[in-house]
NUBAVEX-259950 format. One line per field, with one value per atom (N, C-alpha, C): atom name; chain; x, y, z; residue number from 1. Coordinates in steps of 0.05 Angstrom, whole numbers. Layout:
REM residues N
atomo	(CA; ...)
cadena	(A; ...)
c1	(X; ...)
c2	(Y; ...)
c3	(Z; ...)
num	(NUM; ...)
REM end
This chain:
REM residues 223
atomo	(N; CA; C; N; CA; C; N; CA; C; N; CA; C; N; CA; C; N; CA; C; N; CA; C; N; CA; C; N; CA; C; N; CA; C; N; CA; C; N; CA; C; N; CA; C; N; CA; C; N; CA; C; N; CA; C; N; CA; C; N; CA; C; N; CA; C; N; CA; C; N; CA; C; N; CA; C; N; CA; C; N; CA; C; N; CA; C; N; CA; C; N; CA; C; N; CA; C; N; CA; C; N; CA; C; N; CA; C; N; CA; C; N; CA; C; N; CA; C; N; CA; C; N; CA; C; N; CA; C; N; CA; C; N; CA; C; N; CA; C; N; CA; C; N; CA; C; N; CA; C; N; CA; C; N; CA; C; N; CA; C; N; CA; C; N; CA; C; N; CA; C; N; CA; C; N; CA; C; N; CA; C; N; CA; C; N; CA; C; N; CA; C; N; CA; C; N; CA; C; N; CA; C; N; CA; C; N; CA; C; N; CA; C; N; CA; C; N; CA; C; N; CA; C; N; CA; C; N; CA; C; N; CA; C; N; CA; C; N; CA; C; N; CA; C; N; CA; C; N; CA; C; N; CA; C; N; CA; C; N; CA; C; N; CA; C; N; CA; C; N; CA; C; N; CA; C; N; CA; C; N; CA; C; N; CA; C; N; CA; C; N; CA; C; N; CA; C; N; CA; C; N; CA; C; N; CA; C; N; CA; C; N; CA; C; N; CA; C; N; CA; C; N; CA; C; N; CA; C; N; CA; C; N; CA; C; N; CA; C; N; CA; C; N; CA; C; N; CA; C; N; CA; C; N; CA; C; N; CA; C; N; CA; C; N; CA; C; N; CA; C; N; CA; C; N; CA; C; N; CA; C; N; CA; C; N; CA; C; N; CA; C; N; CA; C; N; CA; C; N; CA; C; N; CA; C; N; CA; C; N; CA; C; N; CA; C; N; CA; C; N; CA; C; N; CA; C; N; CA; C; N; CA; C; N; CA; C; N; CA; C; N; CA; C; N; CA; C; N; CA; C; N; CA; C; N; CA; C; N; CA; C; N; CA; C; N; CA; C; N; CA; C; N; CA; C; N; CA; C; N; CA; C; N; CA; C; N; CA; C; N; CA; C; N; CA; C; N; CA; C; N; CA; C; N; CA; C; N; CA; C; N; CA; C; N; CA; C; N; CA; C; N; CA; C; N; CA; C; N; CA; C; N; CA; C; N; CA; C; N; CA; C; N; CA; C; N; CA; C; N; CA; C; N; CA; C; N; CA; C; N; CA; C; N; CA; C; N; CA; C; N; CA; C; N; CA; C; N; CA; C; N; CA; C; N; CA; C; N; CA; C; N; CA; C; N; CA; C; N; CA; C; N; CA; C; N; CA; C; N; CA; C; N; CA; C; N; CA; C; N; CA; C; N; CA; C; N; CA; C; N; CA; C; N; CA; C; N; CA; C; N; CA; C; N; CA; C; N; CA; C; N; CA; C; N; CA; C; N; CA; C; N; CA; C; N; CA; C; N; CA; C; N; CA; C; N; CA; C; N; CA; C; N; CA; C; N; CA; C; N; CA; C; N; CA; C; N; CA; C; N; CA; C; N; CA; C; N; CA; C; N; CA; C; N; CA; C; N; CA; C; N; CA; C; N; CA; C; N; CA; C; N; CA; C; N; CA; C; N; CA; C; N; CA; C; N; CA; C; N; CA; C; N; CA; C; N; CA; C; N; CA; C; N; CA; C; N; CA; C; N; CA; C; N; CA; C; N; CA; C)
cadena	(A; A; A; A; A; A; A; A; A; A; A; A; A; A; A; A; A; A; A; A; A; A; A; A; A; A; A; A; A; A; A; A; A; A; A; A; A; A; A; A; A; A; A; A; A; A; A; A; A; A; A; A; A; A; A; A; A; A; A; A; A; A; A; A; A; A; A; A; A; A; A; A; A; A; A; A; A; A; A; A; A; A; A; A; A; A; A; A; A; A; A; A; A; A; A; A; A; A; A; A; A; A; A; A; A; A; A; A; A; A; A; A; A; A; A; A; A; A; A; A; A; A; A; A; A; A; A; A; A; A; A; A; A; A; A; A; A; A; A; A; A; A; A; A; A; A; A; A; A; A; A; A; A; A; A; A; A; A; A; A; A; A; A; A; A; A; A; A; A; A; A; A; A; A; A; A; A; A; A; A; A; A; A; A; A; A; A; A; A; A; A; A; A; A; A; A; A; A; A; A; A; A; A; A; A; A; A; A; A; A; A; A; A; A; A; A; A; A; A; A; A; A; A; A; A; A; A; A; A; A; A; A; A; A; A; A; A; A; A; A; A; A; A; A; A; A; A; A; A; A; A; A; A; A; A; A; A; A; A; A; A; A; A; A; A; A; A; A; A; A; A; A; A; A; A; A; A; A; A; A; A; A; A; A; A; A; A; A; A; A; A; A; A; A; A; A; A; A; A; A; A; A; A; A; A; A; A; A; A; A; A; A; A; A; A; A; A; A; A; A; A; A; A; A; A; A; A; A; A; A; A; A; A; A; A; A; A; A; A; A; A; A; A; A; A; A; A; A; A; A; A; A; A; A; A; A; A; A; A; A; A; A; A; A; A; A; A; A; A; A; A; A; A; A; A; A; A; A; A; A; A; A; A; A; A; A; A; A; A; A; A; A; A; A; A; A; A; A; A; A; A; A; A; A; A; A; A; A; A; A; A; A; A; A; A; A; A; A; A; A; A; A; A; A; A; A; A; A; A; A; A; A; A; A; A; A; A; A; A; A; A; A; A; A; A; A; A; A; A; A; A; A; A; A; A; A; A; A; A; A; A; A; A; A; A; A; A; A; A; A; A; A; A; A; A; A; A; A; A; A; A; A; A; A; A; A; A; A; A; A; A; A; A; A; A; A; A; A; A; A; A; A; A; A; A; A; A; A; A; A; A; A; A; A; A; A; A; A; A; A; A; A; A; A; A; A; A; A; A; A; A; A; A; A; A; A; A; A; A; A; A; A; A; A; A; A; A; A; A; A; A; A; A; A; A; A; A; A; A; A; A; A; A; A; A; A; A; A; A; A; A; A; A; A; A; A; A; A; A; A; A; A; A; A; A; A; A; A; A; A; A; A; A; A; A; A; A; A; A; A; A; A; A; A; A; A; A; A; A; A; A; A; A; A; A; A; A; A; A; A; A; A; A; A; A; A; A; A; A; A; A; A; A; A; A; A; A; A; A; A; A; A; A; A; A; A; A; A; A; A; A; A; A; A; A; A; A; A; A; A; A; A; A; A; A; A; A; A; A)
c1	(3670; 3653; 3651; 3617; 3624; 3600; 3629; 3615; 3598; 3597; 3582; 3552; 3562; 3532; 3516; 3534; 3515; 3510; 3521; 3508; 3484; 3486; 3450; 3434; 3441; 3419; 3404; 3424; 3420; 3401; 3411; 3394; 3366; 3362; 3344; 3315; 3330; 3309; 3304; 3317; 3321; 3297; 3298; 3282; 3244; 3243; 3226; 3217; 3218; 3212; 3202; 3217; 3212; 3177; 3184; 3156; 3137; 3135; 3114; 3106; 3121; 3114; 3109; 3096; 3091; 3121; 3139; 3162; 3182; 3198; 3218; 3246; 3258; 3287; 3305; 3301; 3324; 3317; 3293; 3284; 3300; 3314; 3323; 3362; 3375; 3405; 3409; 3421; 3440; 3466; 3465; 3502; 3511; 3537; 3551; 3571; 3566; 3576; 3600; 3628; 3653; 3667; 3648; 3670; 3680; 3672; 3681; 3705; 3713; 3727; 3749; 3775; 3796; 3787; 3816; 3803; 3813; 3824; 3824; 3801; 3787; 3756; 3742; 3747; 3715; 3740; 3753; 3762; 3747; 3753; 3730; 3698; 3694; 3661; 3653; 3680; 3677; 3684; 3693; 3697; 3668; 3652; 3627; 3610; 3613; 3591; 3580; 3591; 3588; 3604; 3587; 3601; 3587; 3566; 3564; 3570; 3595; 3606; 3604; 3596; 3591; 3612; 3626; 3638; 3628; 3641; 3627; 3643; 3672; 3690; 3707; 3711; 3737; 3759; 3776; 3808; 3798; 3774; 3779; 3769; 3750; 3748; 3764; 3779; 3807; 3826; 3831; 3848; 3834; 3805; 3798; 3799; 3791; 3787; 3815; 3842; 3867; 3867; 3863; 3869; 3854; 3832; 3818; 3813; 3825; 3827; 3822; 3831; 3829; 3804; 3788; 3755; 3733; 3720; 3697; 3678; 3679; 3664; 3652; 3617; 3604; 3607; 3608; 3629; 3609; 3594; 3580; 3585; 3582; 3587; 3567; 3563; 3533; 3542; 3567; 3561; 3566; 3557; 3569; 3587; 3596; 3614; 3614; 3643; 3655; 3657; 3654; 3655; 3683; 3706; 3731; 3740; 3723; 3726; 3721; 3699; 3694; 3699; 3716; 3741; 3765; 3762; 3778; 3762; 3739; 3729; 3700; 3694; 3674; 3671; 3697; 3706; 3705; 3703; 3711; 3689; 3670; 3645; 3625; 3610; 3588; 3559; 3554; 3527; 3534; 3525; 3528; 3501; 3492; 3472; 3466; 3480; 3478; 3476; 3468; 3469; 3442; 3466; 3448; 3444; 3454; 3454; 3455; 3449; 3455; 3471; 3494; 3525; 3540; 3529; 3544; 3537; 3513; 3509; 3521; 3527; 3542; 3574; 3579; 3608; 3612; 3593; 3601; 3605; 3581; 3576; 3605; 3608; 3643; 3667; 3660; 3687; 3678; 3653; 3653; 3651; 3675; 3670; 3659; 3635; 3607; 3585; 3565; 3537; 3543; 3536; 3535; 3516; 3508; 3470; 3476; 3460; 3453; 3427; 3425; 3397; 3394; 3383; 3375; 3368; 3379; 3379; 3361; 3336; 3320; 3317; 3302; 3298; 3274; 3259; 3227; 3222; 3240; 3243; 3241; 3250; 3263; 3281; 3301; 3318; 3334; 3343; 3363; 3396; 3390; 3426; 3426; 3411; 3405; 3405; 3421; 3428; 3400; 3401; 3382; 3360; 3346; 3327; 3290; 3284; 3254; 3236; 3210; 3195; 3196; 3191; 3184; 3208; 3240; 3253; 3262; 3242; 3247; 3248; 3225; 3223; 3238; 3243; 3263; 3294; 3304; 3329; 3333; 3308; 3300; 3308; 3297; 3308; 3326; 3336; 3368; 3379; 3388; 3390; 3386; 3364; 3366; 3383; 3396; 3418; 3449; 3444; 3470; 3461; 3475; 3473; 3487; 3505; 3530; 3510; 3487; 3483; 3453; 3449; 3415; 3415; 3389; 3380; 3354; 3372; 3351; 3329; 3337; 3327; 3324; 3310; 3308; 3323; 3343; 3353; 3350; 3340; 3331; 3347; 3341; 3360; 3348; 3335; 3314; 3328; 3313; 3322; 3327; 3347; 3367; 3335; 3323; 3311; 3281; 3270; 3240; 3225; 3205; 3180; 3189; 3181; 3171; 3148; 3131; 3104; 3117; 3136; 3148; 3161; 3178; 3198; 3176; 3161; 3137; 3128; 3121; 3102; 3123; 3160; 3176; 3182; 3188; 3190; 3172; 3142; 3129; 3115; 3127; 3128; 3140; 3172; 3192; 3175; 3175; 3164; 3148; 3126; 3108; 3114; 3135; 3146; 3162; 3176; 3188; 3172; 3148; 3129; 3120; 3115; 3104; 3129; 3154; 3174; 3178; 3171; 3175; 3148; 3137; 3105; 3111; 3126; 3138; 3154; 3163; 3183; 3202; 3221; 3235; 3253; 3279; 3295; 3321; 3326; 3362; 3345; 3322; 3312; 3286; 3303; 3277; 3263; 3278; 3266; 3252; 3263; 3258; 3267; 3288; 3298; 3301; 3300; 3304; 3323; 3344; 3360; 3354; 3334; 3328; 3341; 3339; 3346; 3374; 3378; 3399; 3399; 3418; 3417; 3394; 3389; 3366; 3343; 3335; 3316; 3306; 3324; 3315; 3295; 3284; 3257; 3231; 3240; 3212; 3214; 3245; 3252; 3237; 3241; 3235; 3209; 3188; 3167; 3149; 3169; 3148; 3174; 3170; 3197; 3223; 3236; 3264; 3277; 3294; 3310; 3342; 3345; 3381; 3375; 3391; 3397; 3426; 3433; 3453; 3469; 3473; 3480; 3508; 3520; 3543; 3544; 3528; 3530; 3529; 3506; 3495; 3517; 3534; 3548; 3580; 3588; 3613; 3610; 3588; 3585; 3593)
c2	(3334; 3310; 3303; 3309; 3297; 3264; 3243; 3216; 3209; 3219; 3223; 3234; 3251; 3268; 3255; 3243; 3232; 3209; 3180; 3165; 3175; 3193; 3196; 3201; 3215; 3226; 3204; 3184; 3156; 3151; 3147; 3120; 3142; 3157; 3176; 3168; 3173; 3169; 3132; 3119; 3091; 3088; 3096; 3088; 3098; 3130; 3138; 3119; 3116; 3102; 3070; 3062; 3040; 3042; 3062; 3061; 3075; 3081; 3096; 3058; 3053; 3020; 3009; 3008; 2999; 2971; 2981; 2955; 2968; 2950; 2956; 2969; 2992; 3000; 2973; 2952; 2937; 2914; 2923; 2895; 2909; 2933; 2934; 2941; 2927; 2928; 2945; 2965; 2993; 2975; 2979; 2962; 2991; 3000; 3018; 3006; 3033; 3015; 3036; 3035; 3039; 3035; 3035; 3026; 3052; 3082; 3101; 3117; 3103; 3112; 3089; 3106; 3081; 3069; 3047; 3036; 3050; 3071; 3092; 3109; 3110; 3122; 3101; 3072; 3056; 3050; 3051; 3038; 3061; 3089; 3109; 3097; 3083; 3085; 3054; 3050; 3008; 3025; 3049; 3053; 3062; 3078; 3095; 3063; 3044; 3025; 3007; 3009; 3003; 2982; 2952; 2924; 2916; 2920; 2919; 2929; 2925; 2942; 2922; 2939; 2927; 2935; 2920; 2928; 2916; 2932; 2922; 2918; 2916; 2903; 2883; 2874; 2851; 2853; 2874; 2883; 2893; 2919; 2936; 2922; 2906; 2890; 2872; 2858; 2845; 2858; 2886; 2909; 2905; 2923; 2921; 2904; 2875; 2861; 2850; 2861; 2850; 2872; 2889; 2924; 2930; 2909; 2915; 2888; 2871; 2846; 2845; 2869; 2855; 2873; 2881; 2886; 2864; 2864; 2850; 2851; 2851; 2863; 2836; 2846; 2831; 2845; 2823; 2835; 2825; 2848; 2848; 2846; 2846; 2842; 2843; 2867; 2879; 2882; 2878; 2880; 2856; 2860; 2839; 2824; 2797; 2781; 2765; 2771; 2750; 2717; 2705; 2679; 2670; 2679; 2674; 2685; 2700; 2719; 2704; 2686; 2672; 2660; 2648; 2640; 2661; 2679; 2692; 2716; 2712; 2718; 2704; 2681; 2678; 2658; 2652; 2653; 2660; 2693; 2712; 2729; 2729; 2745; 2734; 2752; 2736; 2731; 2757; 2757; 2762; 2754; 2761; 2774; 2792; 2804; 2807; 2798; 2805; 2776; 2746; 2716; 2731; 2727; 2735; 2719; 2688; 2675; 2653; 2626; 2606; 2591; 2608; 2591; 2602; 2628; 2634; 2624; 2614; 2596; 2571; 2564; 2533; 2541; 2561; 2564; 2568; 2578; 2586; 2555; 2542; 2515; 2501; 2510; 2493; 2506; 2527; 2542; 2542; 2550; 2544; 2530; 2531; 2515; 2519; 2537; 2534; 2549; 2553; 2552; 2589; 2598; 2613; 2632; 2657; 2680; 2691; 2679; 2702; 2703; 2737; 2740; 2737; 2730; 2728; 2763; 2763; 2794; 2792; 2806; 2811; 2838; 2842; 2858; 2869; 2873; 2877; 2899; 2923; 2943; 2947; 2919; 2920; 2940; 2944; 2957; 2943; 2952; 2936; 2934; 2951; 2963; 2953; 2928; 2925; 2897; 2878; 2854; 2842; 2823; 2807; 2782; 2767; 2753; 2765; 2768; 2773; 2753; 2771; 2756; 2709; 2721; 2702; 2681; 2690; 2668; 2656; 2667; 2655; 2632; 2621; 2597; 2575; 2582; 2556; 2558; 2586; 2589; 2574; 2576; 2568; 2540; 2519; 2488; 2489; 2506; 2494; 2501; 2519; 2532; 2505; 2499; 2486; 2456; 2454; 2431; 2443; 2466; 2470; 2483; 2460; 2463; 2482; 2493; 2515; 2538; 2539; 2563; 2568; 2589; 2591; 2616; 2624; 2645; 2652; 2677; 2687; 2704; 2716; 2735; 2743; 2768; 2780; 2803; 2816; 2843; 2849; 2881; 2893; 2920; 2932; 2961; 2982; 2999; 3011; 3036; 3038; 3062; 3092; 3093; 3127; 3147; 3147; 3170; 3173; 3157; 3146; 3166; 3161; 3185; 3160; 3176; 3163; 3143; 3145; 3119; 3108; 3107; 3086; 3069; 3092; 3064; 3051; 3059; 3051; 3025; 3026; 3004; 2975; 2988; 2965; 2959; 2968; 2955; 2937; 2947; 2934; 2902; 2912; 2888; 2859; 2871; 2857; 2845; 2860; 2841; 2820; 2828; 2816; 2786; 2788; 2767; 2755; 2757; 2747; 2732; 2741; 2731; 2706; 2709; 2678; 2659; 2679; 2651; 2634; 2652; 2648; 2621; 2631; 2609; 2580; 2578; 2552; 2540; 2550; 2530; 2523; 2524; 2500; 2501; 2482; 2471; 2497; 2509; 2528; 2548; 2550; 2578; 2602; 2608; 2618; 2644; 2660; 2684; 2705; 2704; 2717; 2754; 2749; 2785; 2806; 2827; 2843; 2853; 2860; 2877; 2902; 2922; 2945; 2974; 2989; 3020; 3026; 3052; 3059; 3093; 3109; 3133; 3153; 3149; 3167; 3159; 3127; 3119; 3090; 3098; 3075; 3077; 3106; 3106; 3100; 3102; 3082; 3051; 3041; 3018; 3007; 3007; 3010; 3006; 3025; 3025; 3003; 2992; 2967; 2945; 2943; 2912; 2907; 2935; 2916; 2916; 2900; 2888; 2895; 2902; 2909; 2929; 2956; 2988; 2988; 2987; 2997; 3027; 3041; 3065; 3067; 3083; 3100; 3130; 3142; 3172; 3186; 3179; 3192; 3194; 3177; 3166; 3192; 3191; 3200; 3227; 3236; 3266; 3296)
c3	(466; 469; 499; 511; 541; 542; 542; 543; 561; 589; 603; 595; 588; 586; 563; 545; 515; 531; 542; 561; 573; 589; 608; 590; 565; 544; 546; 519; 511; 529; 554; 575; 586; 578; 588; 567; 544; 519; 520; 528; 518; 546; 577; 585; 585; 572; 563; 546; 521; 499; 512; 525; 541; 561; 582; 594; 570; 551; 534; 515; 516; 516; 524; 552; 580; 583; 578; 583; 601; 607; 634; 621; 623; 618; 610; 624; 632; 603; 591; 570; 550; 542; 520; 533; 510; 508; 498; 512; 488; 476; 458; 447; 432; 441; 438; 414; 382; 366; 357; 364; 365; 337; 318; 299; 280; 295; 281; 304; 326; 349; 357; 359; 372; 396; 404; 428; 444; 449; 472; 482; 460; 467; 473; 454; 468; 496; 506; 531; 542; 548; 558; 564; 543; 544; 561; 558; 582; 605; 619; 640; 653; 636; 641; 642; 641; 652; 626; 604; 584; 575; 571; 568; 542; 526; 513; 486; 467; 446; 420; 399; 374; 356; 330; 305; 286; 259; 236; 216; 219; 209; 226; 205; 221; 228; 215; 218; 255; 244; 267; 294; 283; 312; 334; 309; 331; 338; 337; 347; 362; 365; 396; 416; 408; 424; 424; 417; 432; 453; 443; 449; 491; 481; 514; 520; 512; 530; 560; 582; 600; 617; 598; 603; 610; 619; 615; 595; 562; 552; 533; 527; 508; 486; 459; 442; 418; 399; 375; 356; 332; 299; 296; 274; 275; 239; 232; 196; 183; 163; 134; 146; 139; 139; 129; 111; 82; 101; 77; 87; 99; 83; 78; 106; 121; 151; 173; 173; 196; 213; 207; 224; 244; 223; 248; 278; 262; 300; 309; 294; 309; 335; 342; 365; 385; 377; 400; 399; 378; 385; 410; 419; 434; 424; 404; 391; 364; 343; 309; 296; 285; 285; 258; 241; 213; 191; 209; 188; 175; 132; 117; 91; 98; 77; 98; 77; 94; 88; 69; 61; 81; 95; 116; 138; 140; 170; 162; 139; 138; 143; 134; 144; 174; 185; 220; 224; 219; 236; 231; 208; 198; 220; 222; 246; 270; 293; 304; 324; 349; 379; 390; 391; 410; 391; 410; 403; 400; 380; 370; 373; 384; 388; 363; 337; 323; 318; 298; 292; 266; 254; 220; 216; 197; 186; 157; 161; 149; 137; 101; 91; 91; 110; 101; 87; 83; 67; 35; 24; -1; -14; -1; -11; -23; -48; -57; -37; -35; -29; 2; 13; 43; 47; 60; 57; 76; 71; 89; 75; 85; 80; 68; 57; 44; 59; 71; 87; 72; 41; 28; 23; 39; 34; 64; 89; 110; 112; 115; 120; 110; 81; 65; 75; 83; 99; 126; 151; 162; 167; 146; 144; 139; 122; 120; 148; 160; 179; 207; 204; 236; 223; 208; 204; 213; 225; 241; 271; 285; 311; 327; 313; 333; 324; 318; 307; 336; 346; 358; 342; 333; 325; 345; 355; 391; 371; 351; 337; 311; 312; 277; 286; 259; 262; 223; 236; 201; 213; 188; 181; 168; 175; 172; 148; 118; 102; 123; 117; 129; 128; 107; 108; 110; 122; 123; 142; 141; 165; 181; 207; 228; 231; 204; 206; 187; 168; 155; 175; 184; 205; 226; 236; 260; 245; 222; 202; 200; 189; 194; 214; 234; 258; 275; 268; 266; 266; 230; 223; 223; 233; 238; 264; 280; 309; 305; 286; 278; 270; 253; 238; 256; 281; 294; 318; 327; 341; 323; 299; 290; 288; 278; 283; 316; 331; 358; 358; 349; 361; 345; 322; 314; 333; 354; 376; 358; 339; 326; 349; 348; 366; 350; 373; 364; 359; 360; 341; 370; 386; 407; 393; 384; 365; 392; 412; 426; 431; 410; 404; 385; 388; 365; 363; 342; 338; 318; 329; 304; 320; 303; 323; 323; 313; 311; 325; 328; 335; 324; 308; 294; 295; 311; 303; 328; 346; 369; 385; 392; 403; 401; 363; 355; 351; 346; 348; 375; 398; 429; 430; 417; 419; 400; 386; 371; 377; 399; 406; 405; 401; 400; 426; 430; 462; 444; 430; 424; 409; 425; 402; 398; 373; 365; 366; 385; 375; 378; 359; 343; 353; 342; 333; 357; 373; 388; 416; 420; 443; 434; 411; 402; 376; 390; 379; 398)
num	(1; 1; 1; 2; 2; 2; 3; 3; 3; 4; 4; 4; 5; 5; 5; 6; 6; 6; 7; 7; 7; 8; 8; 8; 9; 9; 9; 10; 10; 10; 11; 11; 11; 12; 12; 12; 13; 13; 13; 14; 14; 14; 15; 15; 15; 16; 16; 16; 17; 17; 17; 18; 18; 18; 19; 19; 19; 20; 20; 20; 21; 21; 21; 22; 22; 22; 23; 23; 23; 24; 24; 24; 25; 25; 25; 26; 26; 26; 27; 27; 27; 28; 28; 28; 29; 29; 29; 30; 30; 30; 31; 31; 31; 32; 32; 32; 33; 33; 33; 34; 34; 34; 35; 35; 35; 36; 36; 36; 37; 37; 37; 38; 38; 38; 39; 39; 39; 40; 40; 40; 41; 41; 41; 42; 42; 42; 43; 43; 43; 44; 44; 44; 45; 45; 45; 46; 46; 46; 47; 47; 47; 48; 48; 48; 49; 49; 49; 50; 50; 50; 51; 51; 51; 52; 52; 52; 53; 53; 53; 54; 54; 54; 55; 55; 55; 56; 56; 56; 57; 57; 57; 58; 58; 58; 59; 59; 59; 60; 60; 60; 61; 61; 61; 62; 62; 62; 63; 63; 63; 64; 64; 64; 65; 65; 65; 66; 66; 66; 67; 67; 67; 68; 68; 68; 69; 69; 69; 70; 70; 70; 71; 71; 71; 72; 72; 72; 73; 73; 73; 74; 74; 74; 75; 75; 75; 76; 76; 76; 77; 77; 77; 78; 78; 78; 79; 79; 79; 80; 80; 80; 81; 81; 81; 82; 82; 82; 83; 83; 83; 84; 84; 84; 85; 85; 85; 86; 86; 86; 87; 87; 87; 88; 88; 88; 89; 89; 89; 90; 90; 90; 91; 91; 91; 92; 92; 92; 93; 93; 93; 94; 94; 94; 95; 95; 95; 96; 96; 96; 97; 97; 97; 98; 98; 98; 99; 99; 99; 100; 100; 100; 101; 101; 101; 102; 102; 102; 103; 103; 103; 104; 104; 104; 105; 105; 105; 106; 106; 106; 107; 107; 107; 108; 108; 108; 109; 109; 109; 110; 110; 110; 111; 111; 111; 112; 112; 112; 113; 113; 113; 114; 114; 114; 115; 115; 115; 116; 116; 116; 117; 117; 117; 118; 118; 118; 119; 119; 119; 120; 120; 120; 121; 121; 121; 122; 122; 122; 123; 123; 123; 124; 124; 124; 125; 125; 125; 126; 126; 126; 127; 127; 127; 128; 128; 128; 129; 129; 129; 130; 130; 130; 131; 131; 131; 132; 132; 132; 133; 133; 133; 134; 134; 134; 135; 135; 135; 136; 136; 136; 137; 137; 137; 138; 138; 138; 139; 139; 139; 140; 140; 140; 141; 141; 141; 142; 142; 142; 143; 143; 143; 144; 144; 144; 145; 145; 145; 146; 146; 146; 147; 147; 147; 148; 148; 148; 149; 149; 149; 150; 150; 150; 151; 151; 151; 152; 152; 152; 153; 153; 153; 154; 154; 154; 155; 155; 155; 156; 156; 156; 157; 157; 157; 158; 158; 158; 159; 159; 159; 160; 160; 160; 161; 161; 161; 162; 162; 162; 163; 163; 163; 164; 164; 164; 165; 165; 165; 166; 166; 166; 167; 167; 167; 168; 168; 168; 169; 169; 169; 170; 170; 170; 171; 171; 171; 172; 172; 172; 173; 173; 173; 174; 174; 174; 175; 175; 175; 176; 176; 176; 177; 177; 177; 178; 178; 178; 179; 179; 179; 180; 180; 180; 181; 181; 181; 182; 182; 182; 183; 183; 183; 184; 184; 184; 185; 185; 185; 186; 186; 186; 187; 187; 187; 188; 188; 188; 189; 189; 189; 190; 190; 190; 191; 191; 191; 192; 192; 192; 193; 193; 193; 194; 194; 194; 195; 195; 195; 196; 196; 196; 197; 197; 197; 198; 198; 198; 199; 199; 199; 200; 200; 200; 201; 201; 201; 202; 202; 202; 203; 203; 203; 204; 204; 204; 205; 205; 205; 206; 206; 206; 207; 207; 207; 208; 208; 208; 209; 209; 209; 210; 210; 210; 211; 211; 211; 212; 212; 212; 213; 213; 213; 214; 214; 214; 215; 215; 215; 216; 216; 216; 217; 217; 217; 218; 218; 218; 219; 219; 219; 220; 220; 220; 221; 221; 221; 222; 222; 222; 223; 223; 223)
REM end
């Protein structure tokens, strides 16, 4: 594995994809997602210039973040999270990418001591097997939602089916922007909706090309 060399890939394609969008390299976040590598490797990948790192459990994430404490790092949660969990890191996250109910935005507001970046995690897919909000239960989430103040939602984050064409995923990504531009044009107060979280290793270049500002990649970084 040369981490190096999968970095320039990454940032090679990430700024391609970018000017074929007429947008700037610097509008989209790579978040490096570590949750299949110890923290001896992601400490490797915070040396190569890399401050942005994502997990998607909770055990493995507060290993890391005892584990590289004395990093500078912005620190993701990009999966599921039990209610009964919240408390023990939403503290210490900086962005949450996955609010998929709004018993779980009532529990953050109950745990946390500051203002909270998440994105509402949306299903525009209809997959069963795919957590998130249905265009049709936004808005009523929405009200409940702006009755907690520790919470801003900068954004939408969706999760695109493993095995789709390239004009499937083009059409959701799409659409997600789509849907995030009208939440944006409501102004509500906590809610700027100014970001995307789509794109993953297999699939960030088209993410990129229909709006998203956060790529998740895994695979591509630790192959």
């Amino acid at each position: 594995m040369d981490l190096q060399k999968n970095k320039d890939k990454i940032f090679q394609k990430v700024k391609l994809a970018a000017a074929k969008a007429n947008r700037s390299e610097d509008s989209v976040r790579v978040v490096a997602v570590t949750k299949h590598v110890d923290s001896q490797l992601t400490r490797e990948i915070v040396r190569l210039g890399l401050k942005d790192l994502a997990e998607n459990r909770v055990d493995k994430f507060l290993t890391k973040y005892h584990d590289l404490q004395e990093n500078d790092i912005t620190w993701h949660f990009i999966g599921n999270l039990q209610r009964r969990k919240v408390k023990d890191i939403i503290n210490l996250i900086d962005y949450f990418h996955a609010l998929d109910s709004v018993k779980l935005a009532r529990e953050i507001q109950k745990r946390a001591d500051k203002k909270v970046k998440c994105f509402l995690e949306v299903n525009l897919s209809g997959e069963e097997s795919k957590h998130g909000f249905s265009v049709d239960e936004v808005d009523d989430a929405l009200e409940e939602i702006a009755q907690c103040d520790k919470i801003e939602l900068i954004g939408l984050m969706t999760m695109a089916p493993l095995k789709a064409s390239p004009q499937s995923l083009a059409e959701l990504f799409e659409k997600t922007n789509q849907l995030r531009k009208s939440l944006q044009e409501k102004n509500r107060k906590n809610m700027p909706f100014t970001e995307l979280s789509m794109g993953m290793s297999s699939d960030f270049e088209i993410a990129i090309q229909h709006g998203s500002t956060f790529v998740r990649i895994g695979t591509s970084f630790f192959k």
